[in-house]
N, C-alpha and C positions, 0 to 999 in steps of 0.2 A: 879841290873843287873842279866844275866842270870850265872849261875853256868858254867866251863868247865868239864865237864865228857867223860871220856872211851865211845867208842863207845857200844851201848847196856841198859847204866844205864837209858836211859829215857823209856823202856819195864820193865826194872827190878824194876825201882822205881816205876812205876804205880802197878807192881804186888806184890811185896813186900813190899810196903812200910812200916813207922811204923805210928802208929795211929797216926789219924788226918789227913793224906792223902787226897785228894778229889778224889773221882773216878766219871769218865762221863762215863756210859755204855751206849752206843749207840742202835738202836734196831734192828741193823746184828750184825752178827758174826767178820767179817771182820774190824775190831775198828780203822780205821787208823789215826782216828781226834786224834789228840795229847792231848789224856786225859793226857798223862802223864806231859803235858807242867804246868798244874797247881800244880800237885806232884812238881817238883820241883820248882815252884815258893815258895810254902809252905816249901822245905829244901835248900834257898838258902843261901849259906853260911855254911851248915851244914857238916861238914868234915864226917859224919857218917852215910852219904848216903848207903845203902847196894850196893854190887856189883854183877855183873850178876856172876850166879853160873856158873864154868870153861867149864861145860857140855852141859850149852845151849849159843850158839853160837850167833851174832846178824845176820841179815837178812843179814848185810853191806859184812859179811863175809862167808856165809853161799851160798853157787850154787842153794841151792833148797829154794826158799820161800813160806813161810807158809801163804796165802793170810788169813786165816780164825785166825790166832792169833793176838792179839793186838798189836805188834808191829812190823808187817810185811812190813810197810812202813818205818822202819829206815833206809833203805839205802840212804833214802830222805836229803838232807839238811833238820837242824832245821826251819829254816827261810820258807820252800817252805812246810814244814808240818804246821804250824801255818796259813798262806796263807790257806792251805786247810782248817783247822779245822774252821776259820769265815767263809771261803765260805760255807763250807758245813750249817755250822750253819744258816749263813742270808736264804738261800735258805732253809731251813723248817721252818724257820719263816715265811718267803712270802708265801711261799705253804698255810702254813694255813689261811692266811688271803685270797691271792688272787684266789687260783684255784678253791673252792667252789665256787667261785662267778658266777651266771648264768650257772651253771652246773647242771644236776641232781645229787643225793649224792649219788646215786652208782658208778657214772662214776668218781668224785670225791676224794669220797672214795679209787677207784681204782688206781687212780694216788698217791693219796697219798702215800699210802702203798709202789707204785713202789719207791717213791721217798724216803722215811725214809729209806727203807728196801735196797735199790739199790741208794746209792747216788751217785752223779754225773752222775751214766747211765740212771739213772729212769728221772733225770732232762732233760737230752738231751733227750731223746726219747720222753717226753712231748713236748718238745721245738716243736720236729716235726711231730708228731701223734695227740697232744692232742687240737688244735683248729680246732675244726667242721665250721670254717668259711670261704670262698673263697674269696680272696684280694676284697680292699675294692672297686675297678674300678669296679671290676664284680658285686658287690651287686647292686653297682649305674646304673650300665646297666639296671640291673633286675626290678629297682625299677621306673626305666623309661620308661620302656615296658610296664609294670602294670599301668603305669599312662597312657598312650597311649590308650590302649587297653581300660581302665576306661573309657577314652573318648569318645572314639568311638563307644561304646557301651551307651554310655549315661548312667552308673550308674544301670543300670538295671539288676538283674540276673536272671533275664525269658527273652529272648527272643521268646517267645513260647506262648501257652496259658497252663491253668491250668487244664482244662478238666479232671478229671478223672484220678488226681493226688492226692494221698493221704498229711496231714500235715506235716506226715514226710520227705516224698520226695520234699515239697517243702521247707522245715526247710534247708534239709543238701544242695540244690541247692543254697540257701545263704550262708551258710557257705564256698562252697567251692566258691564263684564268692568273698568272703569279703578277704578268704586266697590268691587263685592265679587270680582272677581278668577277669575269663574267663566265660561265661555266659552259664544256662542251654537255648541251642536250639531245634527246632523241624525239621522235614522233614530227617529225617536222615534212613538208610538204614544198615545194618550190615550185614556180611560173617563173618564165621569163617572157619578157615582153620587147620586143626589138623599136616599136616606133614609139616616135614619143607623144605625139597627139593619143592616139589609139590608148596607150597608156594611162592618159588624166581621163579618158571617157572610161574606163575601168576603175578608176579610183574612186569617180565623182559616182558609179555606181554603189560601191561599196559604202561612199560617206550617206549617201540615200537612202540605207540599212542601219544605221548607226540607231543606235537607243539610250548609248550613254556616255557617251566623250568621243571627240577624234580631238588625236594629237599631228599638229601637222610642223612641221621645222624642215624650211628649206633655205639653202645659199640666196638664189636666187628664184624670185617668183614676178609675175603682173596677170593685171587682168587683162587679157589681150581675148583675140578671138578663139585660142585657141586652148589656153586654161581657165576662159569663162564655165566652161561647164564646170569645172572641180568647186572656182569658188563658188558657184549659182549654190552648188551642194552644200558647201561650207555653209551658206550664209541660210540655206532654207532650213539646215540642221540645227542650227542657234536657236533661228525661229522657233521652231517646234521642242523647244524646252533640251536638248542634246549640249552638254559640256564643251562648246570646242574654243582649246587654243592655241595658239598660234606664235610661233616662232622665225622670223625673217633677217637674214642678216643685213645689218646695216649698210655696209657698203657695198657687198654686193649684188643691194636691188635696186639704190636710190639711184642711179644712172640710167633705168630704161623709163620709156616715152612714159609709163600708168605708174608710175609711184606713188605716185601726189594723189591723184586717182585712188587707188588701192586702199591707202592709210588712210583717207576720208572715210571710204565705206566701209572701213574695219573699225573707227570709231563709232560712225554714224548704226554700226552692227550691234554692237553691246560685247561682237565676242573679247576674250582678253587675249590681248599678243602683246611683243614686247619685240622693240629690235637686239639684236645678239650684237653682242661686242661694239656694243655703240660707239661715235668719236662724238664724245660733246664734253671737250673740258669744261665748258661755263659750269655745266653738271659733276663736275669731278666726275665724267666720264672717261677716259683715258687707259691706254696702251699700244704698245708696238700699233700706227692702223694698218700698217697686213699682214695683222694676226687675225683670221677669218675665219668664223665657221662657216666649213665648207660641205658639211651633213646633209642629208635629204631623206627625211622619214617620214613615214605617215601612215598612224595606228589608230585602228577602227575598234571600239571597244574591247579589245587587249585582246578581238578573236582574228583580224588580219593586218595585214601591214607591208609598206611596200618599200624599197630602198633602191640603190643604186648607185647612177651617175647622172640619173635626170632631173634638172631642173625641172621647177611648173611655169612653163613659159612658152610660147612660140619656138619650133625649130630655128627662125630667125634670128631670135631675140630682141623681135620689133626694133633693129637700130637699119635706118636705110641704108647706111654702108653696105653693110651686110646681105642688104636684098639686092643692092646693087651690081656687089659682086658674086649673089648666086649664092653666096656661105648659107649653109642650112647644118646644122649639131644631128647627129647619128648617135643614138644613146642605148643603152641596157639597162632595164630596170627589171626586178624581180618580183612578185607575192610572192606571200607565205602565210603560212597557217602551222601551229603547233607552239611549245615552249620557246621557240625561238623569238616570237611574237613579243614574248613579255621581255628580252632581251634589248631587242628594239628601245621598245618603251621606257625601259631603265637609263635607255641613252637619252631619250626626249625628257624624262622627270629630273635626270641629271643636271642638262642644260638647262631645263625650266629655273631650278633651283638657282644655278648660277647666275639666271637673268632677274629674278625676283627675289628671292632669298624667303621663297615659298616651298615646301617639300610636299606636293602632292600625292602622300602615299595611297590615298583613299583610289586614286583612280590608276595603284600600279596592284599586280597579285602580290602578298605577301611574300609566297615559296613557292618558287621555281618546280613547277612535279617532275619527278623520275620516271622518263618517260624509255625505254626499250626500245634498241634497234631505229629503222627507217629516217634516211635524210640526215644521221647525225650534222650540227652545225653548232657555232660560236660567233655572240659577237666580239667583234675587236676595236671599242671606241681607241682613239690615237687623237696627239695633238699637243698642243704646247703647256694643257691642264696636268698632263702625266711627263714624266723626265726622262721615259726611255726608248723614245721612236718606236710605239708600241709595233706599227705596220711594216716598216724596216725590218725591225727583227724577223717577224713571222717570215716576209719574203724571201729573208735570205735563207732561215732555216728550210725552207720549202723548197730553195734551189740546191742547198748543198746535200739534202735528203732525195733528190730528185736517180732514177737512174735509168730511165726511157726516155722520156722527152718533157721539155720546158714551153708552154707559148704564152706568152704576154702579149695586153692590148692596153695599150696607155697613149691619152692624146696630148700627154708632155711625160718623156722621156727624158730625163738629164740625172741619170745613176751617179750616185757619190759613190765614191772610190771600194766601199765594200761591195755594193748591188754589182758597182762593173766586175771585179774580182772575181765573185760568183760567179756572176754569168759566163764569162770566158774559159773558167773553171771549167765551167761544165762542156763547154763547146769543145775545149778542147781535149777533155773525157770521152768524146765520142755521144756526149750525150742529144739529140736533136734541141737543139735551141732555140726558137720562134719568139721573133719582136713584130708586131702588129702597132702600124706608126700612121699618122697624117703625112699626108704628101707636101701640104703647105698648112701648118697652123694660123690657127687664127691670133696668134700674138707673136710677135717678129724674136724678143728677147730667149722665151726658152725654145722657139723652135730652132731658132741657130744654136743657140745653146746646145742643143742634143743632135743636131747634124754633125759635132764635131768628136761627138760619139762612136759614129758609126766606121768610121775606118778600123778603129783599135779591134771593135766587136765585129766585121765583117771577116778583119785578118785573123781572130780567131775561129772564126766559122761558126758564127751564129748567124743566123736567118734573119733577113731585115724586111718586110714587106710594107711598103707604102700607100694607104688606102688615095685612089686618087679625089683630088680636089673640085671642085669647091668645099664637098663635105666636108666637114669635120671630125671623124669619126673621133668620139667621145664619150666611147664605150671603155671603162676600168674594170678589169679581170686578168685572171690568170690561173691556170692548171699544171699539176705537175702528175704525170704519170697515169693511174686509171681512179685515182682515191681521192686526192685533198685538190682542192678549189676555193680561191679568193675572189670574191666582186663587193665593189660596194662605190664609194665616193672618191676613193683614194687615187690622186698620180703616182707616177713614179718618179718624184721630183725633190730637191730639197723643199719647197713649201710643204707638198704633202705630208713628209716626212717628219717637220722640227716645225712649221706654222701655223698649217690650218688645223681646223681639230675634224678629223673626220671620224665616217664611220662604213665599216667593212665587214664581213660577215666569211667564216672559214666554216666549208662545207666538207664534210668527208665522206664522200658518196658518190658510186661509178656513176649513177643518172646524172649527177652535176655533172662528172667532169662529161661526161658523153652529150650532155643540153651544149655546153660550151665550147665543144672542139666542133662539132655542128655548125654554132654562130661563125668560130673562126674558118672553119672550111668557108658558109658564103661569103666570108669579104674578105679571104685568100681567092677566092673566085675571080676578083673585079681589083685584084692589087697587084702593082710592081714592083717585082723581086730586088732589090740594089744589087749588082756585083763590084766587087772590091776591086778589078781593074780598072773601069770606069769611073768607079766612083775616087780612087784616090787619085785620080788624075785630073778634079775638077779645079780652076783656077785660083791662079794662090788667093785673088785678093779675098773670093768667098773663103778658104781655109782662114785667110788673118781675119773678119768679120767674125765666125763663127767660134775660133780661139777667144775673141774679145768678150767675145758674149758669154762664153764658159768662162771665163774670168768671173766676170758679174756676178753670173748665176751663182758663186758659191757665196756672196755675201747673202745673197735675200733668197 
């Protein structure tokens, strides 16, 4: 049976004991698992248990505790510290068996560590960080579209002809119709639009021509003064008898100044919208919450449509921080017109589906037409709905097919271990390499995070150019050669990658890439180059800062 002792002797016996003791050192400081519960099993009965020195006091009795000494949880009942020390124990038993499983081993790794090192918090905040998966209704959604979409396309990932398509462009046009199921087409037409006001007054024109639905699905939107016109449009479209609805994520719009604002008059509208990946357990609403659609689309009776990286919002994004410090978002948005249009749309009727468990086929085309030649393009939806990094893959295949030159523009930067691989790959192929980066992000975590990037990628001689600040430049693209071209919503991030669900569009046509090396020439214009002496010689403590933070970053 268990021994009765003074409060304190189970701290004292685990620290003094006399030989033969068992000691469990744990691998924090903070030792609260009742090592000492075996100490005394081993002196039970023993009158000659040592006693706590007069000077050190127990927890039980004590106003200030000592979380980081070993028996800073005595003021615990024995019974509810035993409790803990098998819970704590099964729980890094399982950890090791179960969390490696289908993870990669840095992300892993990284839970691990939270969990030995931080028990019981590190376990909860896995519980709700650590599954990169959206319930299981929504994947079946996803996996029903895709088989839809399979069909109706009949299997095919040309809808197009091959004329004057290299092997590589038509390699990775399979690849992406085998990942998201959507076909490379032809006849297609492209604008690029560089500001982002200028942008919603071109949309809000377009929705102003609408006769029979807009579809609109943005990350983030308000009504502000600056996408007043887009909604003026939205809401005078409704009016006049026009189908529109509306798709906003949930958490990343409820944070600016018009939310509340917004979703009144979108009531008070009649239109139908719905928040995307809502957090509202009362509702058995629930998952990962930054698992985010991070999309931006908007299709004007399935004959134009616009995408990108711009939000409908203020360059600001009405937060006074931000105007405080002068921060203003530099974005790249596109139209287009042709079959790519309905690809678009398959992505909005997709997420519709997923957010209602309504399949709006009446307002998609049935069959994708075969359309020859000009602008060939694909969309590439990606995200936590699909299981194989739909946008990852294409990038890398895009860099290890690459064999003149690479430029990237991404406003979070932080390559996992293949992306960098590649990229260094190629630099130090001799091939021209180009990273297009903010000078100071506007989020402290992945921007350090991807500063500690750049030594490795500057020692291989890739090109690092920093757009200067306050900007934001938050413009997502990239080219490789004089043929294939990526833009759309995508970082180059683990969220992008394995979180948010985006959507991206792979262009195979020298006017893209020649629209896009243009963009990158003016803000190669107005950006500073890093060199690799300077730059690896900046002070240790920013290198430990920005290590710490590349830590992080491979959990979330």
């Amino acid at each position: 049976g268990f021994v009765n002792v003074r409060p304190g002797a189970f701290a004292a016996a685990f620290t003094q004991a006399c030989l033969g003791a068992t000691r469990l050192r744990f691998l924090h400081n903070c030792n609260y698992c009742i090592s000492a519960f075996f100490t005394q099993l081993h002196y039970a009965g023993d009158a000659a248990c040592p006693a706590s020195p007069p000077q050190k006091q127990n927890a039980r009795h004590n106003n200030k505790v000592n979380f980081f000494s070993s028996g800073y949880l005595d003021f615990l009942p024995d019974w509810l510290r035993i409790i803990l020390f098998f819970a704590d124990l099964s729980i890094r038993v399982l950890s090791l068996f179960w969390l490696p499983y289908n993870r990669k081993p840095v992300v892993a790794l990284g839970w691990l560590m939270a969990i030995f090192f931080i028990p019981f918090i590190g376990f909860l905040a896995f519980l709700i960080f650590g599954s990169s998966h959206l319930p299981q209704y929504r994947r079946a959604r996803q996996h029903a579209m895709n088989d839809l979409i399979r069909e109706t396309t009949g299997g095919t990932p040309q809808l197009t002809d091959s004329d004057g398509l290299n092997e590589a462009t038509l390699v990775a046009s399979q690849l992406n119709y085998k990942l998201g199921s959507l076909p490379l087409v032809g006849g297609n037409s492209f604008t690029l639009h560089n500001d982002n006001h200028e942008a919603m007054r071109i949309m809000a024109q377009e929705v102003n021509k609408a006769q029979r639905y807009v579809h609109f699905e943005f990350y983030i939107t308000a009504y502000d003064e600056a996408s007043k016109v887009l909604w003026d449009a939205l809401f005078a479209a409704q009016k006049r008898g026009v189908r529109v609805r509306v798709l906003i994520d949930h958490i990343g719009s409820r944070k600016y100044p018009s939310y509340r604002q917004l979703t009144k008059m979108l009531n008070e509208s009649g239109i139908e919208w719905r928040l995307m990946l809502p957090i509202k357990p009362w509702r058995l609403q629930w998952q990962r919450p930054d698992l985010r659609n991070h999309r931006k689309v908007l299709v004007i009776d399935g004959a134009v449509a616009f995408s990108g990286s711009q939000n409908a919002i203020h360059r600001s994004y009405d937060l006074k921080e931000n105007v405080r410090k002068g921060l203003e978002w530099k974005d790249l948005t596109f139209s287009c017109t042709g079959p790519i249009v309905e690809e678009l749309n398959a992505v909005f009727v997709s997420d519709w589906y997923s957010e209602t468990n309504q399949l709006i086929l009446e307002e998609i085309e049935a069959k994708i037409p075969y359309v020859p030649g000009s602008m060939r393009a694909q969309v590439v939806p990606s995200g936590p709905g699909f299981e194989t990094e739909n946008n990852l893959r294409l990038i890398n295949y895009m860099i290890y097919n690459a064999e003149k030159r690479i430029t990237i523009c991404s406003p979070y930067f932080v390559p996992d271990e293949t992306l960098l691989q590649a990229l260094t790959n190629a630099a130090f192929s001799g091939i021209e390499t180009t990273v297009i980066v903010c000078e100071k992000g506007d989020q402290f975590l992945p921007n350090m995070a991807q500063r500690s990037y750049y030594e490795t990628l500057l020692q291989s001689g890739v090109r690092i150019l920093q757009y200067p600040s306050p900007t934001v430049l938050h413009s997502k693209f990239m080219y490789v050669d004089d043929e294939m071209a990526f833009i759309g919503s995508s970082n180059m991030d683990p969220r992008s990658f394995s979180l948010n669900l985006e959507v991206s569009t792979f262009i195979a046509d020298a006017a893209m890439v020649d629209a896009l090396a243009d963009v990158a020439r003016t803000y190669e214009s107005i950006c500073t180059e890093l060199r690799y002496g300077p730059w690896s010689s900046r002070p240790q403590r920013i290198k430990v800062t920005e290590n710490i933070c590349r830590l992080w970053s491979s959990l979330l």
